[in-house]
DRENKEKOL-31634 format. One record per residue (C-alpha): residue number from 0; x, y, z; residue in one letter. Coordinates in steps of 0.5 Angstrom, whole numbers, plus 500, padded with zeros to 3 digits. Each point is the difference from the previous one (the first is absolute). Layout:
! DRENKEKOL-31634
{num = NUM | X = X | Y = Y | Z = Z | residuo = A}
...
This chain:
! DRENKEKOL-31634
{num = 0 | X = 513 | Y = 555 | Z = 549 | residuo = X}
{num = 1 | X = 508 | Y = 498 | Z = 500 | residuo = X}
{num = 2 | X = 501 | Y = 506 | Z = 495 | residuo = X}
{num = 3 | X = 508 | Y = 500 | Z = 500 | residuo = X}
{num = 4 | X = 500 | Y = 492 | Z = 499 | residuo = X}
{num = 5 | X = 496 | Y = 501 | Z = 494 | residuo = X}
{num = 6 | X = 505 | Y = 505 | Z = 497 | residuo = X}
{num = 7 | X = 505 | Y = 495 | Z = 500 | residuo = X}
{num = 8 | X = 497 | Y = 495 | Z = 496 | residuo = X}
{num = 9 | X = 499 | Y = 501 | Z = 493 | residuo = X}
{num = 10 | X = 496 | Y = 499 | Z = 495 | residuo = X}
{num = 11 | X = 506 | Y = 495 | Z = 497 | residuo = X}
{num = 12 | X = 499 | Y = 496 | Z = 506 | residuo = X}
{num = 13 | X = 493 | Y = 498 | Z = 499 | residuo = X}
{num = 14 | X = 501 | Y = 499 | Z = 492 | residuo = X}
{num = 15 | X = 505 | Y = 495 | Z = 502 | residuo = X}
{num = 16 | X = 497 | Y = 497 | Z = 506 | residuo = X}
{num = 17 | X = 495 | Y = 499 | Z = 495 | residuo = X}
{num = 18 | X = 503 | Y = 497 | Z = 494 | residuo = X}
{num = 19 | X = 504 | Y = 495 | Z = 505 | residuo = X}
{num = 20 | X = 494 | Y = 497 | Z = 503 | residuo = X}
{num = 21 | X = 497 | Y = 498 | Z = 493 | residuo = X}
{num = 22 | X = 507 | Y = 498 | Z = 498 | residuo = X}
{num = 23 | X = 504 | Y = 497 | Z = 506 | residuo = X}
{num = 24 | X = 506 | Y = 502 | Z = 496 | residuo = X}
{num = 25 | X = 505 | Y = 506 | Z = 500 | residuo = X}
{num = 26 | X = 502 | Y = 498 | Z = 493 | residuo = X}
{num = 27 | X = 493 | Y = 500 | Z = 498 | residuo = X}
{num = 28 | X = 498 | Y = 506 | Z = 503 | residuo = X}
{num = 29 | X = 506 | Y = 504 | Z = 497 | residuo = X}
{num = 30 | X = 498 | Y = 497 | Z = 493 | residuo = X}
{num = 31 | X = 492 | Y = 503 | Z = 501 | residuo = X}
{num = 32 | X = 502 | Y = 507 | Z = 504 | residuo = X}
{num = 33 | X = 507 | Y = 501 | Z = 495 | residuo = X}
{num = 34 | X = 504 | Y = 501 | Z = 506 | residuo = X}
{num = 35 | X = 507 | Y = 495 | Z = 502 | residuo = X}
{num = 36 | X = 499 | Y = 495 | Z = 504 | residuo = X}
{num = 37 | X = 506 | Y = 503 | Z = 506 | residuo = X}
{num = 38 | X = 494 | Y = 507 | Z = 499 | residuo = X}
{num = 39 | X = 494 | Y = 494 | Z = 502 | residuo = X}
{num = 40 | X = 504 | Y = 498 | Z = 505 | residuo = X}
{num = 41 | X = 502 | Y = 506 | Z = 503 | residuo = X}
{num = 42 | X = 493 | Y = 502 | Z = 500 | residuo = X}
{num = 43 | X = 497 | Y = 494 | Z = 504 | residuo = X}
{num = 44 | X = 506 | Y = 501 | Z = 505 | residuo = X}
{num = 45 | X = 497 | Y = 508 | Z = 501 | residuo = X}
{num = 46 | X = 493 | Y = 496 | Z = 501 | residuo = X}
{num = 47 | X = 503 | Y = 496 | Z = 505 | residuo = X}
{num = 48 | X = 502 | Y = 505 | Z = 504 | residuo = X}
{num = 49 | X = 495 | Y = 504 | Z = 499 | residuo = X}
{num = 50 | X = 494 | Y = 495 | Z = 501 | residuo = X}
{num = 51 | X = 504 | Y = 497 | Z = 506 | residuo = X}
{num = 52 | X = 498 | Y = 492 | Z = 497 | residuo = X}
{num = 53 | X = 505 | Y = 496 | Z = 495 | residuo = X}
{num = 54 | X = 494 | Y = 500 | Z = 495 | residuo = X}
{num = 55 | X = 504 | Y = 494 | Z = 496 | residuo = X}
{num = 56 | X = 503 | Y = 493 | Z = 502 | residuo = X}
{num = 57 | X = 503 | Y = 497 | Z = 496 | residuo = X}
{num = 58 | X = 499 | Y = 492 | Z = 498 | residuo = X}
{num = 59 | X = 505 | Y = 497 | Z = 497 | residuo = X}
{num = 60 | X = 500 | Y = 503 | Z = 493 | residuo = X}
{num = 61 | X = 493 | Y = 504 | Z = 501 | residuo = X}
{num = 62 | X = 498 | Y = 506 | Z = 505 | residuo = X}
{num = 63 | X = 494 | Y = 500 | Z = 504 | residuo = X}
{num = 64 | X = 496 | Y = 506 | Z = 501 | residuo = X}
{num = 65 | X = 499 | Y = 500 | Z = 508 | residuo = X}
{num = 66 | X = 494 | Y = 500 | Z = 504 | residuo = X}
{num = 67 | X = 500 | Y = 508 | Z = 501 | residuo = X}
{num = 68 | X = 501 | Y = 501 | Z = 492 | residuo = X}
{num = 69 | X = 495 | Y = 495 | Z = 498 | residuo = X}
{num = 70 | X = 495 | Y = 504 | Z = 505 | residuo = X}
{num = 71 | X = 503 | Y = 506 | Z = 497 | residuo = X}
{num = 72 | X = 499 | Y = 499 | Z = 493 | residuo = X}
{num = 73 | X = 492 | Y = 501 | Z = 498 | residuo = X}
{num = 74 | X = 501 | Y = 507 | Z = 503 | residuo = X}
{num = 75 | X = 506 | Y = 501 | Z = 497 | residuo = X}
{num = 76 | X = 496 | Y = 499 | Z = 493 | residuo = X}
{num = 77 | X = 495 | Y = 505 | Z = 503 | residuo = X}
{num = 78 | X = 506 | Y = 505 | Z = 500 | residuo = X}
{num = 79 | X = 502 | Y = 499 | Z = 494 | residuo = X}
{num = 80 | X = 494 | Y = 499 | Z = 496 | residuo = X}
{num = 81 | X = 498 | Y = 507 | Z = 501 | residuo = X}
{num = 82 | X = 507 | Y = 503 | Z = 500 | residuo = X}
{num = 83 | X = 499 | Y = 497 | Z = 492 | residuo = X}
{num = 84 | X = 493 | Y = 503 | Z = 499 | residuo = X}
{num = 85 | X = 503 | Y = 506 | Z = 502 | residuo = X}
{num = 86 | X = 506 | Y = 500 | Z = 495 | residuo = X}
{num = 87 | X = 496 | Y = 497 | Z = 494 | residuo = X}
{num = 88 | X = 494 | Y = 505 | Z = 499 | residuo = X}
{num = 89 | X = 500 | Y = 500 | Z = 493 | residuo = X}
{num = 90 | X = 497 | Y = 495 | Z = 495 | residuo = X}
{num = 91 | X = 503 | Y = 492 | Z = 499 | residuo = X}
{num = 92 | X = 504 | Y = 500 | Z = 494 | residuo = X}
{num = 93 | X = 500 | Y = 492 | Z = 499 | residuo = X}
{num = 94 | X = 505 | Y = 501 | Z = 495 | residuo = X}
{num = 95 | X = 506 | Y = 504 | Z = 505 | residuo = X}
{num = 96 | X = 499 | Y = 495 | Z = 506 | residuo = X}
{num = 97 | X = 506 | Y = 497 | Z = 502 | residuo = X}
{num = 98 | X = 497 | Y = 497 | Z = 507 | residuo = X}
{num = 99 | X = 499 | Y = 493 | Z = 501 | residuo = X}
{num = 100 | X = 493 | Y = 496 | Z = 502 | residuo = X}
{num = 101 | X = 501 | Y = 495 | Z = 505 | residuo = X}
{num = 102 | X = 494 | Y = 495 | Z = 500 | residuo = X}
{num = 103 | X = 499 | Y = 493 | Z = 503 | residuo = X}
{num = 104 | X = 497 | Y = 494 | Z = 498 | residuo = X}
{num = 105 | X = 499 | Y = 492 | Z = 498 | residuo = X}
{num = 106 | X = 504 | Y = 498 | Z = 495 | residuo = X}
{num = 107 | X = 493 | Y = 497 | Z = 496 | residuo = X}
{num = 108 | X = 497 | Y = 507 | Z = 502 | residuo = X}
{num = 109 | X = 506 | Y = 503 | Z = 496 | residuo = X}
{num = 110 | X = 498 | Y = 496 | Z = 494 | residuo = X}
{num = 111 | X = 494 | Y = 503 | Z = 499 | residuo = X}
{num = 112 | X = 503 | Y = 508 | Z = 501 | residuo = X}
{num = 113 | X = 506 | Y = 499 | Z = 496 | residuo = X}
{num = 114 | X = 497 | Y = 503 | Z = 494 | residuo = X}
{num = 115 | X = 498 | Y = 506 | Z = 504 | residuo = X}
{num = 116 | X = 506 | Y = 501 | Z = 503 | residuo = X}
{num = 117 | X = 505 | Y = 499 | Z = 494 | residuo = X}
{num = 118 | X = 495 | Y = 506 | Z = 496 | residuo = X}
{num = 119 | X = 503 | Y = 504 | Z = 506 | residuo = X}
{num = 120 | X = 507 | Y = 499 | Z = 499 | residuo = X}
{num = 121 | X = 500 | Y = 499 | Z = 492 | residuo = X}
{num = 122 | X = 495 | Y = 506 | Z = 498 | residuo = X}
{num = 123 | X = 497 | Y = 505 | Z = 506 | residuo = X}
{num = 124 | X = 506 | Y = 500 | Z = 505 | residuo = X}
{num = 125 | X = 506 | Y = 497 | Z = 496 | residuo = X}
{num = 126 | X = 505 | Y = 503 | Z = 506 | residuo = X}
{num = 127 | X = 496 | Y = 497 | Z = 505 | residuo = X}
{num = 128 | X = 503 | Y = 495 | Z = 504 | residuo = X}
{num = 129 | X = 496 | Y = 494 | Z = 503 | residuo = X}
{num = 130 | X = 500 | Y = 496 | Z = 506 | residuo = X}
{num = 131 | X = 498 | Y = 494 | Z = 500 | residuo = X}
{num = 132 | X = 499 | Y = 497 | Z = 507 | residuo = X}
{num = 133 | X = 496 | Y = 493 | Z = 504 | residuo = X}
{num = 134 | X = 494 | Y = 502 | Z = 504 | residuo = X}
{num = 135 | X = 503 | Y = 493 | Z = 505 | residuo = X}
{num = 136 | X = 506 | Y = 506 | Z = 500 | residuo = X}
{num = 137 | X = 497 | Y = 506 | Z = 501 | residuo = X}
{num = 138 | X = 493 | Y = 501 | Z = 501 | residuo = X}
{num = 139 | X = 494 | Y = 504 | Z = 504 | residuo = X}
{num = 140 | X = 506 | Y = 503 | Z = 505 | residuo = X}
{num = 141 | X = 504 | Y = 501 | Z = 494 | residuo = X}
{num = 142 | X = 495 | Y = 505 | Z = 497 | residuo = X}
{num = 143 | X = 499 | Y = 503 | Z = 507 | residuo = X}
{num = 144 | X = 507 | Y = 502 | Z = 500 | residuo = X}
{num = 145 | X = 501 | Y = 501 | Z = 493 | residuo = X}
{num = 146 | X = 504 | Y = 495 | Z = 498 | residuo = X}
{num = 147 | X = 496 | Y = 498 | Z = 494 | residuo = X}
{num = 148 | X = 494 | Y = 505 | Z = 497 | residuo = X}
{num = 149 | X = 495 | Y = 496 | Z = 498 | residuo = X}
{num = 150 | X = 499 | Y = 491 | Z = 501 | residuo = X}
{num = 151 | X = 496 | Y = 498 | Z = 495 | residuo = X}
{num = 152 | X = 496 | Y = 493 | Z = 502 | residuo = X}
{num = 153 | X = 495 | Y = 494 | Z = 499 | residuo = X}
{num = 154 | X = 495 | Y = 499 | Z = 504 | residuo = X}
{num = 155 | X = 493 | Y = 499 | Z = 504 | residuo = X}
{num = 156 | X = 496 | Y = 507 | Z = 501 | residuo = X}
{num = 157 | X = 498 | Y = 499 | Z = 507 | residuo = X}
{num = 158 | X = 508 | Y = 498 | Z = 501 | residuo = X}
{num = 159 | X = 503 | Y = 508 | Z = 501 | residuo = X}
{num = 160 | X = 501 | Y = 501 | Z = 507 | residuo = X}
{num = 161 | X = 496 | Y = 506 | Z = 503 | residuo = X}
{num = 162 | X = 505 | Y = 502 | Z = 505 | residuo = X}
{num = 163 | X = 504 | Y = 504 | Z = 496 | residuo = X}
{num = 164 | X = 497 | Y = 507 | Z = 498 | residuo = X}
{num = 165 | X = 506 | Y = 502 | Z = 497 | residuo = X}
{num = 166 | X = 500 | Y = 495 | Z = 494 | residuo = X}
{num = 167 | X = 496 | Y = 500 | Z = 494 | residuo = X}
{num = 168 | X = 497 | Y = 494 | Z = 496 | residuo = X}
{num = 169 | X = 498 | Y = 502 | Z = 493 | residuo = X}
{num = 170 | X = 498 | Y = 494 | Z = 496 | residuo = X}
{num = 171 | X = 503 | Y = 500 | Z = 493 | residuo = X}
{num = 172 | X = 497 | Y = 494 | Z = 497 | residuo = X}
{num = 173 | X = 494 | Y = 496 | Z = 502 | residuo = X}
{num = 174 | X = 501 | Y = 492 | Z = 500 | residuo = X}
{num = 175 | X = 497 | Y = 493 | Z = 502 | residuo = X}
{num = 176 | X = 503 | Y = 494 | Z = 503 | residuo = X}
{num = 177 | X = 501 | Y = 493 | Z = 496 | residuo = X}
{num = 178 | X = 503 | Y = 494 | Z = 501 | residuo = X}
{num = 179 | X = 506 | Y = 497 | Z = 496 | residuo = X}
{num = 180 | X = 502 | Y = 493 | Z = 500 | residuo = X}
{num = 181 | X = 505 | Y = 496 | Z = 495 | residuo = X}
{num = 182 | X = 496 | Y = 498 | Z = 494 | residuo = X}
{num = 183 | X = 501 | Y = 493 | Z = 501 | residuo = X}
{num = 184 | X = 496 | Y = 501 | Z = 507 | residuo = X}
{num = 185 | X = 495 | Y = 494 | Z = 502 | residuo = X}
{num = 186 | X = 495 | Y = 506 | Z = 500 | residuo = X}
{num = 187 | X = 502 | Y = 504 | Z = 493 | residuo = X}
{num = 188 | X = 494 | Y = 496 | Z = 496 | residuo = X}
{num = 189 | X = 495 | Y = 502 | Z = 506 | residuo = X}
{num = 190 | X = 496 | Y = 506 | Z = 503 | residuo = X}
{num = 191 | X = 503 | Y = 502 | Z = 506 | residuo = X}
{num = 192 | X = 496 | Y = 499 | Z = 506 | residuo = X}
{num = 193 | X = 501 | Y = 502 | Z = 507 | residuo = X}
{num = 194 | X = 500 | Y = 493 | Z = 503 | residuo = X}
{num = 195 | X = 506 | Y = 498 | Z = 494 | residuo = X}
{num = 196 | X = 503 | Y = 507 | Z = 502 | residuo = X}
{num = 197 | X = 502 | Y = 499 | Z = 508 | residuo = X}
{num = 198 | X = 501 | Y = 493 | Z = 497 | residuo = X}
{num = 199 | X = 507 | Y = 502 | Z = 498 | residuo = X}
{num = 200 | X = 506 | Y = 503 | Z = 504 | residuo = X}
{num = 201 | X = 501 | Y = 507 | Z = 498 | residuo = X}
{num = 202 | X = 506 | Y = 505 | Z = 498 | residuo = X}
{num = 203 | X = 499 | Y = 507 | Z = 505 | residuo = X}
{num = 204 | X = 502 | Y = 506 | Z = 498 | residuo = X}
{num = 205 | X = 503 | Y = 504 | Z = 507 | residuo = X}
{num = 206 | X = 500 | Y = 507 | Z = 502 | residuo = X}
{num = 207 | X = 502 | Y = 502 | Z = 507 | residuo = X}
{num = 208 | X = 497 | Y = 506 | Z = 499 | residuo = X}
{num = 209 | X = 493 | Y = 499 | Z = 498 | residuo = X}
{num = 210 | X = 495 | Y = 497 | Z = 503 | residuo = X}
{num = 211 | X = 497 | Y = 493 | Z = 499 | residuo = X}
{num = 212 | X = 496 | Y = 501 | Z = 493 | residuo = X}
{num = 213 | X = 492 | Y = 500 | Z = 500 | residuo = X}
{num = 214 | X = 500 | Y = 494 | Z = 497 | residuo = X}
{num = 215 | X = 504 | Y = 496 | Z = 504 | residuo = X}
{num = 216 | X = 495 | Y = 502 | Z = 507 | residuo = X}
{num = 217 | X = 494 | Y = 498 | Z = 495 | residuo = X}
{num = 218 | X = 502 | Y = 492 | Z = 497 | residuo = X}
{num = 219 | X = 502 | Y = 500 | Z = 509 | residuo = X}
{num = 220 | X = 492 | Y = 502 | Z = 502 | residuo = X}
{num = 221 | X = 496 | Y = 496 | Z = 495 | residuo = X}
{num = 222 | X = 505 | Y = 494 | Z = 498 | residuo = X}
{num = 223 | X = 507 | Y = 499 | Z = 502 | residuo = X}
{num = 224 | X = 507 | Y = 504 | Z = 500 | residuo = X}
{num = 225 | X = 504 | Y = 497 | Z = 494 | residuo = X}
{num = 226 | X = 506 | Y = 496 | Z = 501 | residuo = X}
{num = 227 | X = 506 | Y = 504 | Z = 499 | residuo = X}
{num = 228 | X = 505 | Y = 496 | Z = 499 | residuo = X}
{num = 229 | X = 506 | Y = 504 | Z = 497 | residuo = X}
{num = 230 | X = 501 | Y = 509 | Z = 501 | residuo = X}
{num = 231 | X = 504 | Y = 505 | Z = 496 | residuo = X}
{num = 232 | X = 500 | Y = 507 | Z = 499 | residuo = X}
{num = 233 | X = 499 | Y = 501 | Z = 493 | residuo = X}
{num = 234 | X = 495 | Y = 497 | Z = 494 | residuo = X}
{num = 235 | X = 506 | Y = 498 | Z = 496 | residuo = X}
{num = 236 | X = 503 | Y = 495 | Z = 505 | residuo = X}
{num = 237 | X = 493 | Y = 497 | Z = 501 | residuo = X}
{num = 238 | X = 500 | Y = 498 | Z = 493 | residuo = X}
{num = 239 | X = 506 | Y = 497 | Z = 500 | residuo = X}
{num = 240 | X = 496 | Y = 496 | Z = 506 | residuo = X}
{num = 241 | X = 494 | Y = 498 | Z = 496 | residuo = X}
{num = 242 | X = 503 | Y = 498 | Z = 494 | residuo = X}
{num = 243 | X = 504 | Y = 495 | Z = 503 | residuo = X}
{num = 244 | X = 495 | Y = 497 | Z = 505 | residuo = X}
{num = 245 | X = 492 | Y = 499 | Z = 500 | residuo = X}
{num = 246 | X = 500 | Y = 505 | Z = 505 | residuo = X}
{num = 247 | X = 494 | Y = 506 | Z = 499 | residuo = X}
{num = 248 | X = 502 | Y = 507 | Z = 499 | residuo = X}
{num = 249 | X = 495 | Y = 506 | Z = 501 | residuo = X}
{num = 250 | X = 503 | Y = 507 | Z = 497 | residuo = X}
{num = 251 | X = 498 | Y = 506 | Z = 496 | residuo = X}
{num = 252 | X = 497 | Y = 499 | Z = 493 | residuo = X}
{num = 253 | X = 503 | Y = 506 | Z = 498 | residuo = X}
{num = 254 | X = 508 | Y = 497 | Z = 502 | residuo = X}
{num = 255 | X = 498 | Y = 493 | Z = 496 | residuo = X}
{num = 256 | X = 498 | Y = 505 | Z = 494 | residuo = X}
{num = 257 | X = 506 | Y = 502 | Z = 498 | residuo = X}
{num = 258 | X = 506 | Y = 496 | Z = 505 | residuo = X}
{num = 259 | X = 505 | Y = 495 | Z = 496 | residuo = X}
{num = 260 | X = 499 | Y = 496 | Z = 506 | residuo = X}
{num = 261 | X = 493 | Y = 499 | Z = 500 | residuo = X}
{num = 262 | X = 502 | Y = 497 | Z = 493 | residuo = X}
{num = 263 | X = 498 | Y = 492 | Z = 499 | residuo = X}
{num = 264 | X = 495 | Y = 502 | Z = 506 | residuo = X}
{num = 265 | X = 492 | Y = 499 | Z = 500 | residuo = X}
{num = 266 | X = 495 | Y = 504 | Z = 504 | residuo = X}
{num = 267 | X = 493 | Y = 500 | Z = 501 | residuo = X}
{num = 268 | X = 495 | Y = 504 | Z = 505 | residuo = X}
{num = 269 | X = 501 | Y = 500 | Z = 507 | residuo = X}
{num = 270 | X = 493 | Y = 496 | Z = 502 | residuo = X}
{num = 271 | X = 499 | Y = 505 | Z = 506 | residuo = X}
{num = 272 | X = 498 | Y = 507 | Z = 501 | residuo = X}
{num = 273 | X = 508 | Y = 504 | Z = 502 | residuo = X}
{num = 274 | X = 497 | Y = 507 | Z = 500 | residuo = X}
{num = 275 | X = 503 | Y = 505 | Z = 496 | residuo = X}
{num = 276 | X = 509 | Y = 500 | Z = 499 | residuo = X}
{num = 277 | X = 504 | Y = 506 | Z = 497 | residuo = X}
{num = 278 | X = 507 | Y = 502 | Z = 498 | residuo = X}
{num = 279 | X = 500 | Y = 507 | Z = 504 | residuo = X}
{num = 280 | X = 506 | Y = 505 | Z = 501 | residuo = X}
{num = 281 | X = 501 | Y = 501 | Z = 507 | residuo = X}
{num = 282 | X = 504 | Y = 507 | Z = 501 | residuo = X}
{num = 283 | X = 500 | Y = 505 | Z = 506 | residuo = X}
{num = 284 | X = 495 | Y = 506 | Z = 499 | residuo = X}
{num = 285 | X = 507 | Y = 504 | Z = 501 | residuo = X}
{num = 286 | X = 501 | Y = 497 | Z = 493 | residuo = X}
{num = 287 | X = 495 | Y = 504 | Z = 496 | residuo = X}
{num = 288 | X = 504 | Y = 507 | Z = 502 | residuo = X}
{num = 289 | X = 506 | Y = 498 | Z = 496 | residuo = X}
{num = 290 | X = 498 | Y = 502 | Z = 493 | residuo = X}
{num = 291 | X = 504 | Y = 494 | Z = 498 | residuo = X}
{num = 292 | X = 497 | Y = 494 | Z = 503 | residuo = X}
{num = 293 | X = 494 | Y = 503 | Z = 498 | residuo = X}
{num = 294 | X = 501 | Y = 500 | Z = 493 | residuo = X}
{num = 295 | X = 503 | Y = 493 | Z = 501 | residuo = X}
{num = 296 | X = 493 | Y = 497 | Z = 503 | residuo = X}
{num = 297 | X = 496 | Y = 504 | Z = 495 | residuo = X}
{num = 298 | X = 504 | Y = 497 | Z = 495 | residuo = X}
{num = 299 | X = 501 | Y = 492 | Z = 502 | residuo = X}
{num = 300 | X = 492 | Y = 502 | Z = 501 | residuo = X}
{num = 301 | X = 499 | Y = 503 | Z = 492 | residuo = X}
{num = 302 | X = 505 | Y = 494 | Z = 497 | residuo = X}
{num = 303 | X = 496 | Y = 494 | Z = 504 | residuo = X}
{num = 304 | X = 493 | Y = 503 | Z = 497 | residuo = X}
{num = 305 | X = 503 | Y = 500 | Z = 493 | residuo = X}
{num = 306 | X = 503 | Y = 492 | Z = 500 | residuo = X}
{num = 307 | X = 492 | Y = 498 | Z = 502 | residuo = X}
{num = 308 | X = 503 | Y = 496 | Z = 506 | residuo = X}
């Protein structure tokens, strides 16, 4: 153990290293640490001395963490995890929290958690700040390294990856699986069955992090892949899609239930067996030591039982 390097880097440091590799901007940092830009600045140029790499290329407008800060990041949390643990012993006062949540999502995932989230902001912790972010944007990785605290996400039970001990999926909302036509579809009038279903192109929901859904493995074995005609990244888009073609839709009920954009749509049951889907949120098992973000997780939960959704 290098004792006399250790003693030159401070918990400052970290704290800033920290925060820039969630937010890739000086300016940003400063705002969240209450500190100048020029400190931020000075701060991260000590770092580059110190830790003997740039940490920071920039391109273009951006600053673009390097490999060996990128590597770096999921212990920093660790660090500085515990280092809050230690300074927040007392019990959570959701109405004193002045932190910020950082979480990511869908924007249709948003759809169904917005009145949790704004109960948050309105009434529990109304000098709490929010951050909204793309799962495309930040992802798995991203809650490894503390970029976000907590993914919340749609998707096949059998999809969450075993690889990565460290993340935890805790379903919040059981769901099942429809598909949505526009209402003047050629089979808006029918019973849907399997043979009309694969007859049709599809609209696809990708995700590069999960792996391919149960049900799309079951239709291969027993009947035939769909024709996936178009992908995107969120309900919304494949929407807009579906009611501008004859092209089918597969999504959560739960969305449709309560999305503008589903509005003039149809749905009908899926004529086949799709396992079991849910809404979970995926967090660090580090989270649950931060009082906060447990309270958070126990409230978004409480507030989803609440709603009947």
């Amino acid at each position: 153990m290098d004792l006399i390097q250790l003693s030159r880097i401070n918990f400052k440091h970290l704290t800033v290293l920290h925060v820039m590799l969630s937010t890739h901007s000086v300016t940003r940092s400063a705002d969240i640490l209450c500190m100048g830009p020029s400190s931020v600045s000075k701060t991260l140029s000590q770092l580059r001395v110190l830790l003997n790499d740039e940490l920071f290329y920039r391109d273009g407008t951006q600053l673009i963490p390097t490999p060996y800060a990128l590597k770096v990041g999921p212990t920093l949390h660790l660090i500085i995890n515990n280092m809050n643990g230690l300074l927040n012993q007392t019990g959570f006062e959701p109405q004193q929290f002045s932190g910020r949540f950082c979480l990511a999502m869908r924007e249709s995932t948003f759809e169904i958690f917005a009145p949790a989230i704004s109960d948050i902001l309105t009434q529990l912790a109304p000098d709490a700040q929010v951050e909204i972010h793309s799962k495309e944007q930040l992802g798995f990785d991203a809650l490894l390294s503390g970029q976000v605290d907590v993914i919340v996400l749609p998707h096949d039970k059998s999809q969450p990856p075993s690889n990565e001990k460290q993340l935890v999926w805790e379903t919040v909302i059981e769901d099942e699986m429809i598909c949505v036509m526009r209402a003047d579809h050629p089979l808006a009038e029918k019973i849907l069955t399997i043979e009309q279903y694969l007859a049709y192109k599809h609209i696809g929901i990708f995700d590069k992090e999960l792996k391919q859904p149960y049900f799309e493995q079951l239709l291969k074995q027993q009947h035939r892949g769909r024709e996936m005609v178009i992908s995107v990244a969120d309900f919304g888009s494949a929407a807009t899609i579906c009611m501008q073609s004859e092209f089918l839709f597969t999504c959560s009920k739960k969305w449709f239930d309560v999305a503008k954009q589903a509005q003039g749509l149809i749905a009908k049951p899926l004529p086949f067996d799709y396992g079991q889907v849910a809404y979970s949120m995926v967090y660090n098992k580090l989270a649950l030591n931060e009082q906060a973000l447990s309270w958070l997780f126990s409230h978004i939960k409480k507030a989803l039982n609440n709603t009947n959704l």
